[in-house]
VMD Tcl script that draws the C-alpha trace (Angstrom):
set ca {
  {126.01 82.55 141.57}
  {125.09 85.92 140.53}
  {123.19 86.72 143.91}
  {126.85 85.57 145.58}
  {128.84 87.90 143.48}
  {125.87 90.98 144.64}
  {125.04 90.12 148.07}
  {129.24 89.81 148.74}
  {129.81 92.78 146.84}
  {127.51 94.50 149.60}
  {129.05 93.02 152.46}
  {132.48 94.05 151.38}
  {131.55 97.63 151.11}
  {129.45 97.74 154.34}
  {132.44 96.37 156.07}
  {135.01 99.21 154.83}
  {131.71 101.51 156.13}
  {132.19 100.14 159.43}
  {136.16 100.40 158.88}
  {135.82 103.88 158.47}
  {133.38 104.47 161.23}
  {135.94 103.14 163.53}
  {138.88 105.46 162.10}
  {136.92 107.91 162.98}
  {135.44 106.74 166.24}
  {139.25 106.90 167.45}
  {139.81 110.19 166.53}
  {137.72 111.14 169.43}
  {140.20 109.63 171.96}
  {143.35 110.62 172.69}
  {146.56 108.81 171.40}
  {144.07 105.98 169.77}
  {145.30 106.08 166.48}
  {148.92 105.25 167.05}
  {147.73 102.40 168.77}
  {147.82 99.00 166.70}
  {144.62 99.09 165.83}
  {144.05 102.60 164.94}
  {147.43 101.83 162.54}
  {145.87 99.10 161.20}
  {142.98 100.94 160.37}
  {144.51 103.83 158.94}
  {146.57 101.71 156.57}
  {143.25 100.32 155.21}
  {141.00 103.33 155.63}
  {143.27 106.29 154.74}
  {143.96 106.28 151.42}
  {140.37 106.27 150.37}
  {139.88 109.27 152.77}
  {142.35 110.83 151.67}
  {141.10 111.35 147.92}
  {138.67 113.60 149.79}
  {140.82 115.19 152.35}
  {143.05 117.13 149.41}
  {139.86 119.01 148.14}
  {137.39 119.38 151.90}
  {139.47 121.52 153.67}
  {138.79 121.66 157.87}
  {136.39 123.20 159.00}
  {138.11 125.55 161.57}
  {141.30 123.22 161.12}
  {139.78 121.03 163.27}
  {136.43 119.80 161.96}
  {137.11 116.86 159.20}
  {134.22 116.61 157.13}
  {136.37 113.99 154.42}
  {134.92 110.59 156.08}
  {131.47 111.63 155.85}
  {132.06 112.89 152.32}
  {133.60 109.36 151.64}
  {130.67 107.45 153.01}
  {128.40 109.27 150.65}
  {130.41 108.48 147.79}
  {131.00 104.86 149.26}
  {127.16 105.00 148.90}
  {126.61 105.95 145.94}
  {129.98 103.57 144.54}
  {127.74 100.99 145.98}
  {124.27 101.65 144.30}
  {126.38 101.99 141.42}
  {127.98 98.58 141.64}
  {124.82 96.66 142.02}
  {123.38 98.34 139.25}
  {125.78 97.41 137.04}
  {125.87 93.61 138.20}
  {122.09 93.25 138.28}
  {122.33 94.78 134.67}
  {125.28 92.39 133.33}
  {123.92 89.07 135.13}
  {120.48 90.19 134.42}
  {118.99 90.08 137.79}
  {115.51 91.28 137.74}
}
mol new
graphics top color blue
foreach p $ca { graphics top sphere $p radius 0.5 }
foreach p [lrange $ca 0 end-1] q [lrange $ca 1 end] { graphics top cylinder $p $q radius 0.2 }
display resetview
């Protein structure tokens, strides 16, 4: 039970990684992002980015460094998590 609640826990955040990834994968293409999919994504992936966006300003105006700023923290959010349950469902 506990190993369900960790290992889904992980799969959940690498997921929204791969979310963002592709948010900003279409970025790179031209008119992408008002497509369905790049709306879809942005409703899901935008609000964590943007957290990030109102203190990293761009670089040049046109160099976003907020969704590699957010993966770190995703990163971290996740060693943090698993810590946590492998400390309350004693784990080890």
């Amino acid at each position: 039970m506990e190993h369900t609640i960790l290992s889904f826990v992980n799969i959940a955040l690498e997921v929204y990684r791969y979310l963002i990834f592709g948010y900003v994968l279409l970025s790179w293409f031209p008119n992408a992002r008002e497509s369905f999919i790049g709306q879809l994504l942005g409703r899901i992936v935008e609000p964590y980015i943007g957290i990030f966006r109102r203190f990293i300003p761009p670089i040049g105006g046109v160099l976003d460094l907020s969704p590699i700023v957010a993966l770190f923290a995703l990163w971290f959010i996740n060693i943090g998590l698993q810590s946590v349950l492998i400390y309350l469902f004693d784990l080890i």
